[in-house]
C-alpha positions as CSV (number, residue, x, y, z in Angstrom):
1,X,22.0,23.4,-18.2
2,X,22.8,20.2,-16.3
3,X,26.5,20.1,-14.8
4,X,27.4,16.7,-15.7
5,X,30.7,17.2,-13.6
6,X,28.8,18.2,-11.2
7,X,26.2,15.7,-10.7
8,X,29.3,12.8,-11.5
9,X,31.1,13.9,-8.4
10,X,28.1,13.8,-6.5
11,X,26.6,9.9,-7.7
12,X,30.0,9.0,-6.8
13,X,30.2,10.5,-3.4
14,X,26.8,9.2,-2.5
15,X,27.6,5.7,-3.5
16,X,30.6,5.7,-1.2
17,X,28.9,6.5,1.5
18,X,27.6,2.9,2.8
19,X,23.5,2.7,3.1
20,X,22.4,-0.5,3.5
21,X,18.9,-1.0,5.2
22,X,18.5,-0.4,8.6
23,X,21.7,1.2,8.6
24,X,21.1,4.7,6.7
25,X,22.6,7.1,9.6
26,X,25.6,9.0,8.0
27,X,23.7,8.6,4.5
28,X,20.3,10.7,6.2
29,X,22.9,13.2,7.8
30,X,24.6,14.1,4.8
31,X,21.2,14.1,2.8
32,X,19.5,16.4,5.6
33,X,22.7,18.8,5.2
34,X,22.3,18.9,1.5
35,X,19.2,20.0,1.5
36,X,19.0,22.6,4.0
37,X,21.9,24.1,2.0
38,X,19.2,24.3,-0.7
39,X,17.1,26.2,1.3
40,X,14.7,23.2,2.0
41,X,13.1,22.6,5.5
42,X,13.9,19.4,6.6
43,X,11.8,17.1,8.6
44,X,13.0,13.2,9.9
45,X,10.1,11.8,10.8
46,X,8.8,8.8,13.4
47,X,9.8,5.2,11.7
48,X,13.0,4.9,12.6
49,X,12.0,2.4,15.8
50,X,9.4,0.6,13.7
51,X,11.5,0.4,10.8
52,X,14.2,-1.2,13.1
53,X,16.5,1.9,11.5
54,X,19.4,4.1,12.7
55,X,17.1,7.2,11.2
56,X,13.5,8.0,10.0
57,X,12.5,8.3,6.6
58,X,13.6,12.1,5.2
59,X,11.2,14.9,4.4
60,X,12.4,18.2,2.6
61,X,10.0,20.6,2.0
62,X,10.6,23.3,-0.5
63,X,8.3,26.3,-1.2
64,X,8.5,27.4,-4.7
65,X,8.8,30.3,-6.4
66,X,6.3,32.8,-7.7
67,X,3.5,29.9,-7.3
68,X,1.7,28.4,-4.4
69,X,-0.7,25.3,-4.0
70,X,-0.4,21.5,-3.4
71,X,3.1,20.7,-3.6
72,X,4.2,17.4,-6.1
73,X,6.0,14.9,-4.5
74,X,9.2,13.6,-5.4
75,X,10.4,10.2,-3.9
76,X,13.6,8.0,-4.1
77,X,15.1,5.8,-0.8
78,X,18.2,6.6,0.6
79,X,18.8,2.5,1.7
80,X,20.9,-0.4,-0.3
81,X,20.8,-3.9,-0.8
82,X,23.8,-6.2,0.4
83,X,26.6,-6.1,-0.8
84,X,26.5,-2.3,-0.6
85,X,29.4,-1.6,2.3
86,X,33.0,-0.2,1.3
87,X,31.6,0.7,-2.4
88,X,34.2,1.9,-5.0
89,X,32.6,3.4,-7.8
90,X,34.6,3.1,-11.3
91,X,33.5,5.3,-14.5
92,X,35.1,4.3,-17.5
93,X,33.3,4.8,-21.6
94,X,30.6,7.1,-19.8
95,X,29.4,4.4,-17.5
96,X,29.6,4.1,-13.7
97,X,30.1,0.6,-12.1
98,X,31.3,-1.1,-8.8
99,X,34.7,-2.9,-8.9
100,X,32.9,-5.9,-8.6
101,X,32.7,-6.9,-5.0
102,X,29.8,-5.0,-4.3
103,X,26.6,-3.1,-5.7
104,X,27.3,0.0,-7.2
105,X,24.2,1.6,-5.3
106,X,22.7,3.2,-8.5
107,X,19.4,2.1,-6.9
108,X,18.6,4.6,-5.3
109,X,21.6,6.6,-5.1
110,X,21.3,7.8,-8.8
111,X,17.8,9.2,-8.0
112,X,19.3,11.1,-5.0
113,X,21.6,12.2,-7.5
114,X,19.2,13.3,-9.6
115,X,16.8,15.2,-7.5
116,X,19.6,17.5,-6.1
117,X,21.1,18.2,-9.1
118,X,17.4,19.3,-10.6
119,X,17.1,21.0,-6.8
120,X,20.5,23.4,-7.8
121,X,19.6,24.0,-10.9
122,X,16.1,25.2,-10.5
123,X,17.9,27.3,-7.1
124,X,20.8,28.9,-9.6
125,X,18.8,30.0,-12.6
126,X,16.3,31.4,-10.6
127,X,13.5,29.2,-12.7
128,X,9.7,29.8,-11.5
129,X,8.9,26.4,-9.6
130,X,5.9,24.7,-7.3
131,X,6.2,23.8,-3.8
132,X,8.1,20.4,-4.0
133,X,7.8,18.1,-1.1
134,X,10.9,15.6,-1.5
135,X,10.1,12.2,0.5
136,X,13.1,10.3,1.2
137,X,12.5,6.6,2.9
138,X,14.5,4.4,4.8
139,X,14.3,0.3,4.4
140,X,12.5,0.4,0.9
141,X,15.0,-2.7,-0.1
142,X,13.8,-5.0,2.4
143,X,9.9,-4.2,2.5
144,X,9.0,-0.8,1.9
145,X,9.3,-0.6,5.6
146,X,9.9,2.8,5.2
147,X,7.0,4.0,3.1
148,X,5.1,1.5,5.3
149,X,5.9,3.6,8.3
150,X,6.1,7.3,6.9
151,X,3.9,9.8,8.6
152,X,1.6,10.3,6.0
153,X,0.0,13.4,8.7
154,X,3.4,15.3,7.4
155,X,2.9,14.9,4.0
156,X,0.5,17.3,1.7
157,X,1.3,16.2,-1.9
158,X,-1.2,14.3,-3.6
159,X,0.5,13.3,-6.6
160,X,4.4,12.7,-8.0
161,X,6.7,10.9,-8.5
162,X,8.8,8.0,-7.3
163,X,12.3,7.8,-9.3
164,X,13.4,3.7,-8.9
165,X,13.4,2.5,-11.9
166,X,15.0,1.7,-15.1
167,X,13.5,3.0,-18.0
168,X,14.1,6.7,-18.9
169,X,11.4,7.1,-21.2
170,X,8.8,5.0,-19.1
171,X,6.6,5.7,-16.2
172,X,5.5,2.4,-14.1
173,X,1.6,2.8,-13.8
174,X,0.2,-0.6,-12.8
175,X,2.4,-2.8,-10.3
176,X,0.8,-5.6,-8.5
177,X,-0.1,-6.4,-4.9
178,X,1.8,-8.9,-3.3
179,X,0.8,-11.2,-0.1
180,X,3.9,-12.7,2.0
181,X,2.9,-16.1,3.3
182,X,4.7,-18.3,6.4
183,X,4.2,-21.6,7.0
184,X,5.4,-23.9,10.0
185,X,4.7,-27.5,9.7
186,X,4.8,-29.5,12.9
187,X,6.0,-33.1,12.9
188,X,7.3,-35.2,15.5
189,X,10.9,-36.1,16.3
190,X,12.4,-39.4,16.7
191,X,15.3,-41.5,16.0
192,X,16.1,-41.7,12.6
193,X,17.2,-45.1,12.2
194,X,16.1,-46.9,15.8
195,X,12.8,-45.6,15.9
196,X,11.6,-43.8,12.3
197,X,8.5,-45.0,12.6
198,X,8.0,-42.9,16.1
199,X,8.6,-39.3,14.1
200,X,6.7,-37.4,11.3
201,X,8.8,-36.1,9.1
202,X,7.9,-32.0,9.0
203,X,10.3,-31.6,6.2
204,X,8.6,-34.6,4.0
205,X,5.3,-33.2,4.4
206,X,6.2,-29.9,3.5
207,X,8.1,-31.1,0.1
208,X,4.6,-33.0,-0.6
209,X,2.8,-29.5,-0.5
210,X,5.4,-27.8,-2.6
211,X,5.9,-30.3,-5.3
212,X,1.4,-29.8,-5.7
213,X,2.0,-25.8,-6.3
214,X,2.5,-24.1,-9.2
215,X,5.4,-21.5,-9.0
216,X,6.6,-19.0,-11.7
217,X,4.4,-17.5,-13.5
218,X,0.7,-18.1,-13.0
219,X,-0.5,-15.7,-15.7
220,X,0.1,-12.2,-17.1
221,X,-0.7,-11.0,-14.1
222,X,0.3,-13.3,-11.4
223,X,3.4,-14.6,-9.9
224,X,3.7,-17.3,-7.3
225,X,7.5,-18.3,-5.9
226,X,8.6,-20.5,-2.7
227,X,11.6,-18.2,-1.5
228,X,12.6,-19.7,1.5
229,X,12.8,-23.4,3.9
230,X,14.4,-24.2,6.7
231,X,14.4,-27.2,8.9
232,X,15.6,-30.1,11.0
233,X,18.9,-30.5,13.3
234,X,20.7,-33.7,11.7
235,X,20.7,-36.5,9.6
236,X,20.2,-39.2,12.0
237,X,16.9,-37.2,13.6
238,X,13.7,-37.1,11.9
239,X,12.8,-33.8,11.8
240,X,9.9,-32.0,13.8
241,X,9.7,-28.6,12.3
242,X,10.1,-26.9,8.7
243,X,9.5,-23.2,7.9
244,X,8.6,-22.3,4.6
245,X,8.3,-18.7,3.5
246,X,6.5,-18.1,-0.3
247,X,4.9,-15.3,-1.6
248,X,1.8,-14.6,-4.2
249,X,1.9,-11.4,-6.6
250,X,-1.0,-10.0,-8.8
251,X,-2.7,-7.2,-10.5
252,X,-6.3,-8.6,-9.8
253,X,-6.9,-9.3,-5.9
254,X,-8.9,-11.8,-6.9
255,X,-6.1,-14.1,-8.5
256,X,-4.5,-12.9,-5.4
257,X,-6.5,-14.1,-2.8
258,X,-7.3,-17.7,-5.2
259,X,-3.4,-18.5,-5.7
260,X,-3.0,-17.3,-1.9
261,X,-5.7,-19.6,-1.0
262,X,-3.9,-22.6,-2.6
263,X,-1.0,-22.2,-1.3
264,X,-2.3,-22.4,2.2
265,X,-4.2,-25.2,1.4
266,X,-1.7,-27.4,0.1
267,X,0.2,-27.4,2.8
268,X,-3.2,-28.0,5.1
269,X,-4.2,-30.9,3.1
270,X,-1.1,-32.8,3.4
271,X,-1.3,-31.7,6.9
272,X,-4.7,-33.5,7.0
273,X,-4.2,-36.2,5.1
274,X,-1.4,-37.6,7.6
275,X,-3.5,-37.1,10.2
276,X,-6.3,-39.4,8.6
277,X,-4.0,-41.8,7.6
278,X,-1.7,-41.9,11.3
279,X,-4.4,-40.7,13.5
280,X,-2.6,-39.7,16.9
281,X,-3.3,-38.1,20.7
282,X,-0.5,-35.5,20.5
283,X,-2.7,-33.6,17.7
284,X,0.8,-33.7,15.3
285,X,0.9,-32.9,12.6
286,X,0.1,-29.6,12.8
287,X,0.3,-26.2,10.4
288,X,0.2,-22.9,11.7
289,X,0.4,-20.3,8.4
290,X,0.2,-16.5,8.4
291,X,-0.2,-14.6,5.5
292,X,0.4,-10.9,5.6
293,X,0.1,-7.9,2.3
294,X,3.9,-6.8,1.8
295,X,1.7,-4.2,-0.2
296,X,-0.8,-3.5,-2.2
297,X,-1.6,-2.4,-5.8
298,X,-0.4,0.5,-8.3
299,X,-2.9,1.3,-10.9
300,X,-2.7,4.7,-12.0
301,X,-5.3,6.1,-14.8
302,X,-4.2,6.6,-18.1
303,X,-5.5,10.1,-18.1
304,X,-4.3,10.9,-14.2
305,X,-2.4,14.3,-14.3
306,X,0.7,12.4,-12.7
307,X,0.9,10.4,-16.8
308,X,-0.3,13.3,-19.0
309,X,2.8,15.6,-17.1
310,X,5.5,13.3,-17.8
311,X,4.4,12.4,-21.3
312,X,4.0,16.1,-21.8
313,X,7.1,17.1,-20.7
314,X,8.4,14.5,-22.5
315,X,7.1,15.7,-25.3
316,X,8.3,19.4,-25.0
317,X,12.0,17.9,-25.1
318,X,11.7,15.7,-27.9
319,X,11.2,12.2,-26.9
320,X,8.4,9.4,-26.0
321,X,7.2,8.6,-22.6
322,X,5.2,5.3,-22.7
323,X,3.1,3.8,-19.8
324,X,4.8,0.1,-18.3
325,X,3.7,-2.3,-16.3
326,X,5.9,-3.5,-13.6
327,X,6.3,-7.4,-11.4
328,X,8.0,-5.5,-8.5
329,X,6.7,-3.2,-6.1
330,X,8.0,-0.1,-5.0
331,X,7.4,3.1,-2.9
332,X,4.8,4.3,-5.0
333,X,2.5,1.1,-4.2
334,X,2.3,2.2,-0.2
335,X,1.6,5.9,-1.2
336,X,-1.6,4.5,-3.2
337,X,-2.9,3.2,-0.7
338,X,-2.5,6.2,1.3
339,X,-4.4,8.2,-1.5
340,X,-0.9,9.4,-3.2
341,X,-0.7,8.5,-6.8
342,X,2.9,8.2,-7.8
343,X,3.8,7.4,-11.2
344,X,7.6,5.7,-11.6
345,X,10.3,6.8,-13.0
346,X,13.6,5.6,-14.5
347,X,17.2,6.9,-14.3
348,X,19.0,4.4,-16.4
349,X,19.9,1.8,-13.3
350,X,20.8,-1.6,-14.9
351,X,21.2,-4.7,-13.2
352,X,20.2,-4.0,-10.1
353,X,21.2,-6.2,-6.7
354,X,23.9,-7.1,-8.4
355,X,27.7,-6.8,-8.5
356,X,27.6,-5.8,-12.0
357,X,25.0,-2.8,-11.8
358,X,25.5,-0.4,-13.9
359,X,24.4,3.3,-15.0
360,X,25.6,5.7,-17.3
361,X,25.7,9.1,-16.7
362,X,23.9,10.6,-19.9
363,X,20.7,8.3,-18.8
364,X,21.3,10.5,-15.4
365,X,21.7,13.9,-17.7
366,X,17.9,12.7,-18.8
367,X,16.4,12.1,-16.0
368,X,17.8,15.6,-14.4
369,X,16.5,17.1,-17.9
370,X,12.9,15.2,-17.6
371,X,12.4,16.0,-13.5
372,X,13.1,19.6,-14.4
373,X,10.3,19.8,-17.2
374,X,7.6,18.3,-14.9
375,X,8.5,20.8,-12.0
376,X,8.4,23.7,-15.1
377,X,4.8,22.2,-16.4
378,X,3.3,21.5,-12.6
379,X,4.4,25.1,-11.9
380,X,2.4,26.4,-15.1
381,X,-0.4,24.6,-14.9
382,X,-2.8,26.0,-11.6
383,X,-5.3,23.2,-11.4
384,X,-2.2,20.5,-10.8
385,X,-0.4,22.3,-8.1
């Protein structure tokens, strides 16, 4: 049933078309045009200011046929990572890559794929489906900004799913919650080799507080990871300010907030200590430190109706569906929080944010296959839709 021409041509033109974040104009126009083709009302909705984006996130509405009730969601995100301009999409042995200079786009461009494709062939055989409420979001690769701005007031759908991941024959359940953390140490400039003794070196007491945390992995369940510094003007100046950007991932919020915590205070004891040690009038050193939730937990019930459809349809074409646990977050986590439970889905990306992502196009032929059997199920079963 699937037109693997068809949906090949398509992957490819999508990928062309360049996306990155904040730049997803000419990649929501052709989307929106799509769509309405399909018979779909199309809505672009409010973020694109707060997202700092050329367009809003994309929301096509389709009715159903034969069956009414609480449409199921179906997400992906129309925005790339860097490199992801001038893309040139090669398919050779079944499998589409880039040429090497850039991303191949495959996340999320072969879930757009997908969702159309399962869209035209639901539309051409005239097959009985729910009302299907497809959420497309802008700036997912650079903090969900998207979902984080999505007027939720626009959306009905209570359960689906988001398609941005690897696996096939998975569905992400549990991902953790993750806290973004900034820190600005304040020293004291000087002369680095007439007057040293004048200055407090930001940079020096910032590598002290690093060099106490523990980065990696914490646990099973927790991450920690110092992503980012940045400080001082020259060599021959002792430098007054470092910024230092870490974050702190977890499926428990308490290990969250405990390795959040320590983080923080690192830096503020080191802060302290100098100040003990050096007393002065200016008040330096100082720390200021923000921590903010890039977003927060998906936990999604073993026996939610968003698991038991997938493995059941699953099921009904002859494969497994297990439940995974994921260290990334994704659109899904912001619709939880919203009340949305959104189980995720793979389509056989590989190596993502990469120049050597891959896909091939038979994992694409079964995710088409899978999405289609959950629309058939939701639309058969009246308590789910």
């Amino acid at each position: 049933m699937v037109d693997h021409e068809r949906l090949a041509d398509l992957f490819k033109s999508l990928v062309q078309i360049d996306s990155v974040s904040k730049k997803e104009g000419v990649i929501s126009k052709t989307l929106q045009e799509i769509f309405q083709s399909l018979g779909a009302q199309v809505i672009i909705d409010g973020a694109a200011p707060k997202a700092g984006s050329e367009t809003g996130n994309l929301i096509a509405r389709f009715k159903g046929a034969e069956t009414d009730g609480v449409p199921l969601l179906i997400n992906a995100h129309m925005d790339t990572v860097q490199p992801g301009e001038g893309v040139k999409p090669l398919f050779r042995d079944g499998t589409f890559t880039s040429d090497g200079t850039t991303i191949l786009g495959a996340d999320d461009k072969s879930a757009l794929a997908v969702i159309i494709e399962t869209i035209k062939i639901l539309r051409e055989n005239k097959l009985p489906y729910g009302p299907l409420e497809v959420v497309v979001t802008i700036c997912e690769e650079i903090g969900l900004l998207g979902a984080k701005n999505l007027d939720y007031s626009l959306i009905k759908a209570r359960y689906g799913y988001s398609l941005d991941a690897t696996d096939t024959e998975g569905i992400v359940t549990r991902a953790p919650a993750a806290n973004h953390i900034e820190l600005e140490v304040h020293g004291r400039d000087a002369h680095a080799g007439a007057a040293p003794e004048k200055g407090i070196n930001a940079i020096h007491l910032a590598s002290r507080a690093i060099s106490e945390l523990r980065v990696g992995r914490i646990d099973e369940e927790t991450t920690a990871n110092i992503g980012l510094i940045e400080g001082g003007k020259a060599t021959n100046i002792v430098p007054c300010l470092v910024r230092v950007a870490g974050e702190i991932r977890s499926h428990s919020p308490e290990k969250l907030d405990k390795e959040t915590q320590k983080m923080v205070q690192s830096f503020e004891r080191q802060v302290s200590d100098y100040k003990d040690r050096f007393p002065s009038d200016d008040g330096l050193p100082r720390l200021e430190a923000e921590v903010r939730q890039d977003f927060s937990v998906l936990k999604v019930p073993e026996d939610h109706p968003v698991v038991t459809l997938a493995k059941d349809a699953a099921s009904s074409l002859g494969r497994k569906m297990k439940t995974k646990t994921s260290g990334g977050g994704s659109d899904a986590n912001i619709f939880f929080g919203h009340g949305i439970v959104a189980g995720v889905l793979g389509t056989g990306m590989k190596d993502m944010h990469t120049v050597r992502e891959s896909i091939r196009l038979d994992d694409m032929v079964k995710s088409v296959e899978l999405l289609l059997e959950i629309i058939r199920l939701h639309a058969r079963r009246p308590g789910l839709a």
